[in-house]
N, C-alpha and C positions, 0 to 999 in steps of 0.2 A: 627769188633771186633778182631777179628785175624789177623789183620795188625798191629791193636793199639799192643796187646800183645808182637805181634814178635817184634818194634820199642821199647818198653817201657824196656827198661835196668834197672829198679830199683826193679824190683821184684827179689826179697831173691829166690834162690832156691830152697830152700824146700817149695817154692807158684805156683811151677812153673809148677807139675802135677795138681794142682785145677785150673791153671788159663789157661791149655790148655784144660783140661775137659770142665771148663766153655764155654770157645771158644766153642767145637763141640758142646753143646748144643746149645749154641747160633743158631751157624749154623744150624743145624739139623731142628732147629722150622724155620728160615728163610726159609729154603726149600721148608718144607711143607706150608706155606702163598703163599709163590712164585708156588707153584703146585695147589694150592689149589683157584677154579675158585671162591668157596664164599669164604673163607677168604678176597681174596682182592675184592671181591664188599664189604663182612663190614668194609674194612678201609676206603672206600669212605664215608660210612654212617657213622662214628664214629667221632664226630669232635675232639675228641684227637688226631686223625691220618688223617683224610682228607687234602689234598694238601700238606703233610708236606715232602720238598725233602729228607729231611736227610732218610726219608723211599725209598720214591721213587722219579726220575727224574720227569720232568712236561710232555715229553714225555710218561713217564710209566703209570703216572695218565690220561691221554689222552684215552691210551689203557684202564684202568680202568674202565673209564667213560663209554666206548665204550663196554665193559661187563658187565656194569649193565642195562645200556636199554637194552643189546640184551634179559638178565637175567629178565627184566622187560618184553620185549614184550611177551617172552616165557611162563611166568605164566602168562599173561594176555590169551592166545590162552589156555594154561590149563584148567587154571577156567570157560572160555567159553563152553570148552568143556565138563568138569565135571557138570556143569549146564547144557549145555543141553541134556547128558545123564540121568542127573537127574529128567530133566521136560519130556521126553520122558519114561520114567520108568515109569512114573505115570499118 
């Protein structure tokens, strides 16, 4: 988004502090998706966003992939456990 702006020569000046405001917010949420280990397992589950490069490389999706099973094995070992804490409780 902030490439487009910097490149884009037809924005009137006085659009040019809402349109680099806009830019850091842009940015700012991309950050937090990219930091954030569920956010991108739900773009793999969201088929508005799943496989879609213009988000991410097939590469990056790869990595993705590879954080939702580990995301999946690890509540599965959870709920094992909360169950049989459970049945041992009682």
């Amino acid at each position: 988004m902030r490439n487009f702006l910097q490149r884009e020569e037809t924005i009137p000046e006085n659009l040019k502090p809402f349109s680099n405001s806009l830019a850091e917010a842009i940015n700012d949420r991309v950050k937090k998706l990219v930091n954030n280990r569920i956010l991108q397992i739900s773009t793999i589950l969201d088929p508005r966003f799943a496989y879609d490069e213009e988000l991410w490389s097939k590469v990056r999706w790869g990595c993705v992939e590879e954080e939702l099973i580990a995301f999946a094995k690890e509540s599965e070992n959870l709920i094992f456990l909360l169950f049989d804490i459970k049945l041992n409780k009682y």
